[in-house]
C-alpha positions as CSV (number, residue, x, y, z in Angstrom):
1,X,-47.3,247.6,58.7
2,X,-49.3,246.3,61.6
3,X,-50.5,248.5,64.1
4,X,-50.1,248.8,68.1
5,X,-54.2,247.9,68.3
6,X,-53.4,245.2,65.9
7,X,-50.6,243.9,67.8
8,X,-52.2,243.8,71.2
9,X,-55.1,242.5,69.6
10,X,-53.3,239.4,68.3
11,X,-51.3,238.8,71.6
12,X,-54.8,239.4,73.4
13,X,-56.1,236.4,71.2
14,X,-53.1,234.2,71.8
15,X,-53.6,234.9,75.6
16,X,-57.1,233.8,75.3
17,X,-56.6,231.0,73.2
18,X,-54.4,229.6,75.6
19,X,-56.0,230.0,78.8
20,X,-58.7,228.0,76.9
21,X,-56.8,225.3,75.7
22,X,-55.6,224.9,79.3
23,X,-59.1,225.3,80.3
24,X,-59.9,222.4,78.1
25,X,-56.4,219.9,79.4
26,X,-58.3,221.0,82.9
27,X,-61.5,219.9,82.3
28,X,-60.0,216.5,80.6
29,X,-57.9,215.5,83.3
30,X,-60.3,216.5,85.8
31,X,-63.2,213.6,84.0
32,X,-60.2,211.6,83.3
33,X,-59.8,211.3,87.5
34,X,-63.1,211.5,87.9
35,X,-64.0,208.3,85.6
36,X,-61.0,206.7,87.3
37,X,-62.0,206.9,91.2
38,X,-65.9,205.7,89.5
39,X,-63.6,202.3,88.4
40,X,-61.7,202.0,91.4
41,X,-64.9,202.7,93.7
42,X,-67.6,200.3,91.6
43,X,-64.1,197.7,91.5
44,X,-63.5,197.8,95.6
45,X,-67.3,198.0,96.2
46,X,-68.0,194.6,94.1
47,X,-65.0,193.1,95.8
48,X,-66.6,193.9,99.2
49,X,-69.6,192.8,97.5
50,X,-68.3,189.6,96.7
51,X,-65.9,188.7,99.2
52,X,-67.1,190.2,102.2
53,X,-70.8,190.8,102.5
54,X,-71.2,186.7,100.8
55,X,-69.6,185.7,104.1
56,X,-70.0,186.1,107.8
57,X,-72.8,183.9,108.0
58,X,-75.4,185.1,111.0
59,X,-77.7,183.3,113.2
60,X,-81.3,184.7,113.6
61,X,-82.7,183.6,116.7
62,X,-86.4,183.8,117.4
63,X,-88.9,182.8,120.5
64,X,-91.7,181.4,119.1
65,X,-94.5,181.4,122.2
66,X,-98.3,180.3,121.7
67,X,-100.4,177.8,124.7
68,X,-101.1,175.6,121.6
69,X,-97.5,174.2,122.3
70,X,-97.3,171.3,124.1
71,X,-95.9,171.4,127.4
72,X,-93.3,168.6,126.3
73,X,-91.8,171.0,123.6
74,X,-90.7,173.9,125.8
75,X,-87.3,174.7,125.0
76,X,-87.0,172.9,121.7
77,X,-84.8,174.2,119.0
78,X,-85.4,174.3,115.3
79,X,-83.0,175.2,112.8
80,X,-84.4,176.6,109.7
81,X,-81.6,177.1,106.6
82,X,-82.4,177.4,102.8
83,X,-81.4,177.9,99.2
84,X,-78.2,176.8,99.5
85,X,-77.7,176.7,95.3
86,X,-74.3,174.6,95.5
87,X,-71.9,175.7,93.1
88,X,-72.7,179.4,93.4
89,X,-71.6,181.4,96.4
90,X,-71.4,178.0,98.0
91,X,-69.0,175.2,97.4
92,X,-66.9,172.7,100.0
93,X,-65.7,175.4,102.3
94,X,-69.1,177.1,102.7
95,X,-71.0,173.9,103.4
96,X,-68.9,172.4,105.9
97,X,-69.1,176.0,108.0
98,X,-72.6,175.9,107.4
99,X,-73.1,172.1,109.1
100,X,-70.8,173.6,112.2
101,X,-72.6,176.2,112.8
102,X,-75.7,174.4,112.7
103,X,-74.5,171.6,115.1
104,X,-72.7,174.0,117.7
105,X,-76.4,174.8,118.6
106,X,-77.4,171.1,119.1
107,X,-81.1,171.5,117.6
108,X,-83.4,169.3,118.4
109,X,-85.4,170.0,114.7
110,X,-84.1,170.8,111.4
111,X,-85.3,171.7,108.6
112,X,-84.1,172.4,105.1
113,X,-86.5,174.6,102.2
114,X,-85.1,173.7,99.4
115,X,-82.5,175.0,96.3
116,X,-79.6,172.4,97.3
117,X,-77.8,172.8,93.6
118,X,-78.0,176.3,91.7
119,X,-79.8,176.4,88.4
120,X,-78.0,174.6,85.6
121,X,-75.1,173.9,87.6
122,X,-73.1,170.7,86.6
123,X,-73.2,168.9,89.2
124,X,-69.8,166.3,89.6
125,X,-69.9,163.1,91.2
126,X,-67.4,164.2,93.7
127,X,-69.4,167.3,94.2
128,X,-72.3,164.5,95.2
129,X,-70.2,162.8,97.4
130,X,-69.2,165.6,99.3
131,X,-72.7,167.2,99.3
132,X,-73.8,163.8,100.9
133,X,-70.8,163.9,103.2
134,X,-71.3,167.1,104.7
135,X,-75.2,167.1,104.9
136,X,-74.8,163.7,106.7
137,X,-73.0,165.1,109.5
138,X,-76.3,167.0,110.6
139,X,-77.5,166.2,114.0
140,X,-80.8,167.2,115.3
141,X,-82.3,164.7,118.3
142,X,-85.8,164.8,116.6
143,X,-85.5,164.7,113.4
144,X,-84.2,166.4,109.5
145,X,-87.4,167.2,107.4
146,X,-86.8,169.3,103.8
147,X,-88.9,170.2,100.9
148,X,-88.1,171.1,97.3
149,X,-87.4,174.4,95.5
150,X,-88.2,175.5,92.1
151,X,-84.1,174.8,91.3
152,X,-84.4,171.1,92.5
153,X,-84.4,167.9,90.1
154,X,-86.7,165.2,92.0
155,X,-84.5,162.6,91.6
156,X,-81.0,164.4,92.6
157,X,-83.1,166.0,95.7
158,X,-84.2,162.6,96.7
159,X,-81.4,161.0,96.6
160,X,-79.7,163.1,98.3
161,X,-81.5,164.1,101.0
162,X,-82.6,160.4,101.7
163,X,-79.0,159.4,101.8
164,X,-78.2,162.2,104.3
165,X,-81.2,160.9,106.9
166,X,-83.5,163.6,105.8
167,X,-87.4,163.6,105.4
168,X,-88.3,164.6,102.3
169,X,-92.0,166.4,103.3
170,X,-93.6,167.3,99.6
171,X,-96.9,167.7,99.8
172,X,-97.0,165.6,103.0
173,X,-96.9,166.0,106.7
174,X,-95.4,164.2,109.8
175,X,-96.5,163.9,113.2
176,X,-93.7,165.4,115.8
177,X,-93.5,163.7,119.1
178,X,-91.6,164.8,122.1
179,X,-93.4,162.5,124.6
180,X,-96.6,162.0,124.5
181,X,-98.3,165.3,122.9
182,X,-96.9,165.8,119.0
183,X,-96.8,169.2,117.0
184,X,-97.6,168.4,113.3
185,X,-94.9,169.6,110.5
186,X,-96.7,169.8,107.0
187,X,-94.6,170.0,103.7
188,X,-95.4,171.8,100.6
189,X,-93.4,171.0,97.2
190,X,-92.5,173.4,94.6
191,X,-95.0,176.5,93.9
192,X,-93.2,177.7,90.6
193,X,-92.8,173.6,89.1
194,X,-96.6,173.2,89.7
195,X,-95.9,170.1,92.1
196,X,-97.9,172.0,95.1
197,X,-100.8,169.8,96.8
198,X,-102.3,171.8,99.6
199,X,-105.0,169.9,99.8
200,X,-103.0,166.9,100.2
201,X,-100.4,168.2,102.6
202,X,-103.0,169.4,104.6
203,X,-104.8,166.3,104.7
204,X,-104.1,165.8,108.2
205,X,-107.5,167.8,109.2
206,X,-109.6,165.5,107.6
207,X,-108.5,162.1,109.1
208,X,-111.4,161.2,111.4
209,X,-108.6,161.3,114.7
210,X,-107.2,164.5,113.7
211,X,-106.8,167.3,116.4
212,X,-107.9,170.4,115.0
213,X,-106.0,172.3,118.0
214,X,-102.9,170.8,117.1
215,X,-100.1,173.3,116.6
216,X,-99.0,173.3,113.1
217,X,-95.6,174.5,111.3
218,X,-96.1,174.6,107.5
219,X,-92.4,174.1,105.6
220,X,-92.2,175.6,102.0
221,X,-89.6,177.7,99.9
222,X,-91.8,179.3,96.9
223,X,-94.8,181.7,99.5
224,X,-96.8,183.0,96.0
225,X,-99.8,181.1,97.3
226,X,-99.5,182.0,101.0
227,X,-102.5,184.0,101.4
228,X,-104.7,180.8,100.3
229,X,-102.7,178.7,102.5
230,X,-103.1,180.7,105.3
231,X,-107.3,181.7,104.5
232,X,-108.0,178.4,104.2
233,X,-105.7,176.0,106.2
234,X,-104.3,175.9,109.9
235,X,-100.7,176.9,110.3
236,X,-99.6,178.6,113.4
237,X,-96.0,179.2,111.7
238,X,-95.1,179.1,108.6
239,X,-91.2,178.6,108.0
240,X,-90.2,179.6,103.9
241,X,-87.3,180.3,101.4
242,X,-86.8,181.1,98.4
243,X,-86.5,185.1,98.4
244,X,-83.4,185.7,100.1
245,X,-84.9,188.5,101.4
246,X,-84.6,190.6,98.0
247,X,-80.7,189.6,97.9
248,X,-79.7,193.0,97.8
249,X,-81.3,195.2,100.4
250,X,-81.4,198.8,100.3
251,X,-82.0,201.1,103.2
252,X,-86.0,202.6,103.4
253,X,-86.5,200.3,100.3
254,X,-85.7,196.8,101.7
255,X,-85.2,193.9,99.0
256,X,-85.1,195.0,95.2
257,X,-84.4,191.6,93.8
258,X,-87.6,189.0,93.5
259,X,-87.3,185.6,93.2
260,X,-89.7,183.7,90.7
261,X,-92.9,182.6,93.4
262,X,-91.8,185.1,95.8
263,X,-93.3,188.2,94.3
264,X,-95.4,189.2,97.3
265,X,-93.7,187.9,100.3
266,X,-89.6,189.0,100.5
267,X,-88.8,190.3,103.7
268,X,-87.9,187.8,107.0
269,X,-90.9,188.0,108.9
270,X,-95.1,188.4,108.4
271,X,-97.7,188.6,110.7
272,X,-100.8,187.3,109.0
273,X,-103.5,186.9,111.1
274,X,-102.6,184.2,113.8
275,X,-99.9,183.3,111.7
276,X,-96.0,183.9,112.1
277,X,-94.0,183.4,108.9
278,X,-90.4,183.5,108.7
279,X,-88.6,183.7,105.4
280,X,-85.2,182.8,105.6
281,X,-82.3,184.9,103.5
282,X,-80.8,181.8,102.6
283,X,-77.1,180.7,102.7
284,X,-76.1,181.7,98.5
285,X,-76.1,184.6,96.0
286,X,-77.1,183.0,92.6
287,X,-78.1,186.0,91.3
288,X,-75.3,188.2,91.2
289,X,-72.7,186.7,92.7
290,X,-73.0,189.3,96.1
291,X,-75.0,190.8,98.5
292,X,-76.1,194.0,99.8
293,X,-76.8,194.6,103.6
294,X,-78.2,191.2,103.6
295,X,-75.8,188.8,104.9
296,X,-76.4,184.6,104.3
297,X,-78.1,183.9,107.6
298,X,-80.0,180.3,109.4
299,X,-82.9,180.9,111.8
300,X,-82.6,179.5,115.5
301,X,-86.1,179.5,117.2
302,X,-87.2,178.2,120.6
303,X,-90.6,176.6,120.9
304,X,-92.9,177.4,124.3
305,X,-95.9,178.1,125.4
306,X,-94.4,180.3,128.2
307,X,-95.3,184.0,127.8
């Protein structure tokens, strides 16, 4: 026969036993929800990611001001855009924004650094055509200068920035006239593809008419070898790619994702001795797909010698 303590001891343990089994349901459901809003949130933030933050492209402008410009280019306007990787974030739609927004602002200079077609991207003939198309609608009253990236073939590159008016700058310069006075515009080929020339882009300086006051814009996309460039050449502004600015930007940490020969140099602007350098974050997202507080972007700047 059982006993009253035995009795209430065995209900006691039933009660307990149950309370913990619903304890357990509890705790279940409750990491059940919890891994649930995780999917949701991580879902809706790469959507915004993707869809959101990939858009909205935004115009950086910039005075650019030093008594080395000539008189003559007061007021000039350069476009700078970059790594545009076709066929990543960037396809028909995104190009033919991209050339409006560039001509709304009429500039008079414009200049490309490099990454036309993402990295082992197939590349159609249509695709081409288009490319060329849209490219070719470009105006800028001076003149369309560009230099390769570490993503661009030679020959694709070429061919189709030759059939879209532009200069093609590697390891080369061009004298920039306005009137009478010019500004000279040196290029530098890719860093990371070992097709850099300093020496010979810089070549300028050593021609016996060369002004060594001239003021000089150096055009690259890879900057691993900047502090060389800038020791031992003259370059009052230096306008560069390739980064993105990190990609994905982080507050109090800036950029966290490096581009191969853009290790040291990520974020938009430098000031290394006497020399301005802007790095543009670029028009794609090859990396990931998205971006992070970092929105595609071209640079406006405004030449004078006006303080």
């Amino acid at each position: 026969m059982i006993t009253r303590e035995e009795k209430n001891k065995r209900i006691q343990n039933e009660i307990e036993e149950e309370n913990s089994h619903e304890k357990r349901k509890k705790i279940v459901f409750f990491c059940f929800k919890f891994i649930v809003f995780v999917i949701i949130f991580f879902f809706l933030f790469y959507l915004y990611a993707k869809n959101y933050t990939t858009l909205g492209l935004i115009v950086k402008e910039q005075r650019i001001t030093s008594q080395k410009i000539p008189a003559s280019f007061n007021g000039i306007k350069i476009i700078q855009f970059t790594d545009l990787n076709y066929g990543s974030t960037v396809k028909e739609k995104e190009l033919n924004h991209l050339v409006e927004e560039i001509n709304i602002r009429k500039p008079d200079l414009i200049i490309f650094n490099g990454n036309l077609i993402n990295k082992d991207y197939n590349l159609s003939t249509k695709e081409t055509e288009k490319i060329i198309e849209s490219l070719q609608k470009l105006n800028a009253s001076i003149g369309k200068y560009a230099v390769m990236g570490k993503n661009d073939s030679k020959d694709t590159f070429t061919t189709i920035m030759n059939q879209c008016q532009f200069n093609v700058l590697d390891n080369n310069y061009d004298l920039i006239y306005d009137t009478n006075t010019p500004i000279l515009l040196i290029g530098l080929s890719s860093y990371v593809n070992n097709n850099r020339n300093i020496e010979e882009a810089f070549r300028y300086f050593k021609e016996e008419q060369h002004n060594s006051n001239i003021y000089t814009i150096s055009i690259m996309s890879e900057t691993e070898d900047l502090d060389e460039i800038i020791t031992n050449y003259n370059s009052d502004l230096v306008l560069a790619g390739n980064s993105l600015n990190g990609e994905i930007r982080l507050p109090f940490i800036g950029g966290i994702v490096s581009q191969k020969g853009s290790s040291k140099y990520i974020d938009a602007y430098y000031k290394i001795k006497n020399t301005d350098v802007y790095i543009s974050s670029g028009i794609s997202s090859p990396t990931f797909g998205f971006r992070l507080f970092n929105h595609p972007s071209i640079n406006l700047f405004r030449l004078t010698n006006k303080k």
